[in-house]
One Martini backbone bead per residue (centre of mass of N, CA, C, O) as a GRO file, in nm:
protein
  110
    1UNK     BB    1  -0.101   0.009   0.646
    2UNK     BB    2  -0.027  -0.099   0.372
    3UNK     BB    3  -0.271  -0.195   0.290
    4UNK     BB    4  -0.468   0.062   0.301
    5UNK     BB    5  -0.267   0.184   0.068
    6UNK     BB    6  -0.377  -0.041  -0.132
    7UNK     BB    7  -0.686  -0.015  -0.145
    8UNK     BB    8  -0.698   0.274  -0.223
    9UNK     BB    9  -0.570   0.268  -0.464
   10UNK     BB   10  -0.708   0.070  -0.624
   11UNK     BB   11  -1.002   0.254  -0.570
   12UNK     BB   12  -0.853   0.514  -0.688
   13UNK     BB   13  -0.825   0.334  -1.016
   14UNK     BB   14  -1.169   0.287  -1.015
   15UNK     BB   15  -1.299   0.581  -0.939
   16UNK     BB   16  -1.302   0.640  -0.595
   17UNK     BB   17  -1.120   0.892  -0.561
   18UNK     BB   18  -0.993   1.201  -0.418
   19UNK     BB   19  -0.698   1.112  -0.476
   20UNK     BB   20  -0.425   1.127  -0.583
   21UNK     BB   21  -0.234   0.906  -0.688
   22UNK     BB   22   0.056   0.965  -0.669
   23UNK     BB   23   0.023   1.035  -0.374
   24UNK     BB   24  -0.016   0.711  -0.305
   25UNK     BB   25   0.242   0.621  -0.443
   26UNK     BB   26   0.435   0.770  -0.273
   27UNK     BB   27   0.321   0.672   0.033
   28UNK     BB   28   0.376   0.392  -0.045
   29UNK     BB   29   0.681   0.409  -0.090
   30UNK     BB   30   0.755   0.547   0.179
   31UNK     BB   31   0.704   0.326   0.348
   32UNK     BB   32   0.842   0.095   0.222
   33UNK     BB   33   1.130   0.252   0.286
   34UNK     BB   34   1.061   0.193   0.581
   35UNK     BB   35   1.007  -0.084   0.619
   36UNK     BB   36   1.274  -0.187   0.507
   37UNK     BB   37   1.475  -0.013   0.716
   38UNK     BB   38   1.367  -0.193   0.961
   39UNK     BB   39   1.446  -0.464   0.890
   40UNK     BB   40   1.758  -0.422   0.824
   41UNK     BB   41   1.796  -0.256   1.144
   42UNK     BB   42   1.546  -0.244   1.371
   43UNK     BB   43   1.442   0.046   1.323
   44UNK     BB   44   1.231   0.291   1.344
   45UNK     BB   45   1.198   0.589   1.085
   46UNK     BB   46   0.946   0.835   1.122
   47UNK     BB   47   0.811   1.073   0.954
   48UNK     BB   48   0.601   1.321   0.989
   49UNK     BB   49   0.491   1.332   0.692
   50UNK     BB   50   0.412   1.060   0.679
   51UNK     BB   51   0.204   1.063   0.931
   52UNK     BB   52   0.036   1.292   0.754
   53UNK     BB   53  -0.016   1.120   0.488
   54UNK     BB   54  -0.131   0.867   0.653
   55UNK     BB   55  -0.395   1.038   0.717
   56UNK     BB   56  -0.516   1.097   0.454
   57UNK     BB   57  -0.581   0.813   0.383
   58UNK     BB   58  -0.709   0.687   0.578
   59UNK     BB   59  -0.948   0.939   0.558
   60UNK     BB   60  -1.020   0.807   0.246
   61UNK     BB   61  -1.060   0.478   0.327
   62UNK     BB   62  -1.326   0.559   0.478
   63UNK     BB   63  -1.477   0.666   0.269
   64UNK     BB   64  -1.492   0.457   0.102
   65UNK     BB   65  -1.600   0.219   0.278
   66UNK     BB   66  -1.880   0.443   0.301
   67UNK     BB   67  -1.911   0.455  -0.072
   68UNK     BB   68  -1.853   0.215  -0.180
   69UNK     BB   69  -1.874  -0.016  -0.361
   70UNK     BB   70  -1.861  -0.374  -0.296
   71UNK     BB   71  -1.754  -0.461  -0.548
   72UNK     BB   72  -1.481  -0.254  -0.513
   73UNK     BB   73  -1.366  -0.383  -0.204
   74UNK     BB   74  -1.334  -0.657  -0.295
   75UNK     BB   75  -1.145  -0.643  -0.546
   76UNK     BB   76  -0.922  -0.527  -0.324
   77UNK     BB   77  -0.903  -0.777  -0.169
   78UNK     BB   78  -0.794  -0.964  -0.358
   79UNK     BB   79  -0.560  -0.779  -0.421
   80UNK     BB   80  -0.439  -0.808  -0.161
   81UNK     BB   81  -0.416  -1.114  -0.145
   82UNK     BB   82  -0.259  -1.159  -0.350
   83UNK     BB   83   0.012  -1.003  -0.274
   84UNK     BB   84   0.060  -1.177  -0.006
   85UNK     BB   85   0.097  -1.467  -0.163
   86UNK     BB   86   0.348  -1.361  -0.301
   87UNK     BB   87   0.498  -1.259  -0.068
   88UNK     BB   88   0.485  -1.584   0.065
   89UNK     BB   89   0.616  -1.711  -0.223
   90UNK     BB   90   0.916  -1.551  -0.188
   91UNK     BB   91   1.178  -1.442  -0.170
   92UNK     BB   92   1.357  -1.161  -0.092
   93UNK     BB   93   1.531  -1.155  -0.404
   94UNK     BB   94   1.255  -1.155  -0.613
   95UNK     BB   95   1.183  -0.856  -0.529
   96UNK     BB   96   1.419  -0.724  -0.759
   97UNK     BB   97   1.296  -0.866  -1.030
   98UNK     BB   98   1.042  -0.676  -1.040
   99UNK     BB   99   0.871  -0.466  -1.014
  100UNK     BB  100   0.860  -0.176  -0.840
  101UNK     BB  101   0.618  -0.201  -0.697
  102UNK     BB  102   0.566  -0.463  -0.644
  103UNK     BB  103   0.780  -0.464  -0.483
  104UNK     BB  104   0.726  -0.295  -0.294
  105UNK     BB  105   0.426  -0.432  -0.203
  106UNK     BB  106   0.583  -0.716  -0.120
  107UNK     BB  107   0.801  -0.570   0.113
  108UNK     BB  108   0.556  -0.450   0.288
  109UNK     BB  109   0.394  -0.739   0.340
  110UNK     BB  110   0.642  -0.855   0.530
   0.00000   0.00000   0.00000
């Protein structure tokens, strides 16, 4: 489920989704911070509220892999590739010291 909130952003960070970036950024944030007290605890605790949001993200997903060019696809998966990579190569203490956002993202692809 993160992966497709990362693919979502990059491409509609590159001009071709319908939803405010802000909002996926929320909901990025969001997975994020279950997905970290998941690993924590070994509880997983869904709000509905967000259960509602990633409904939102994935038929925005769903709309872009039908409309958007091939080459602005590949490009989010590069940079997915690339996110998987730096977090398969860091200790989970190395993502407190990078940014917010990429720490987040590095611990949700965990």
């Amino acid at each position: 489920m993160s992966q497709i909130v990362l693919i979502t952003g990059y491409i509609t960070r590159a001009g071709f989704g319908r939803l405010d970036i802000r909002d996926i950024d929320r909901v990025e944030q969001h997975l994020g911070e279950v997905l970290v007290e998941a690993d924590r605890t070994g509880e997983w605790t869904i709000p509905d509220s967000l259960i509602i949001e990633l409904t939102t993200v994935v038929n925005e997903y769903d709309r872009q892999l039908a409309t958007t060019r091939v080459e602005i696809v590949a490009r989010a998966s590069e940079y997915l590739e690339r996110l998987l990579q730096l977090a398969a190569h860091q200790p989970p203490a190395v993502a407190d010291g990078v940014p917010a956002q990429i720490g987040r993202r590095v611990l949700a692809l965990r």
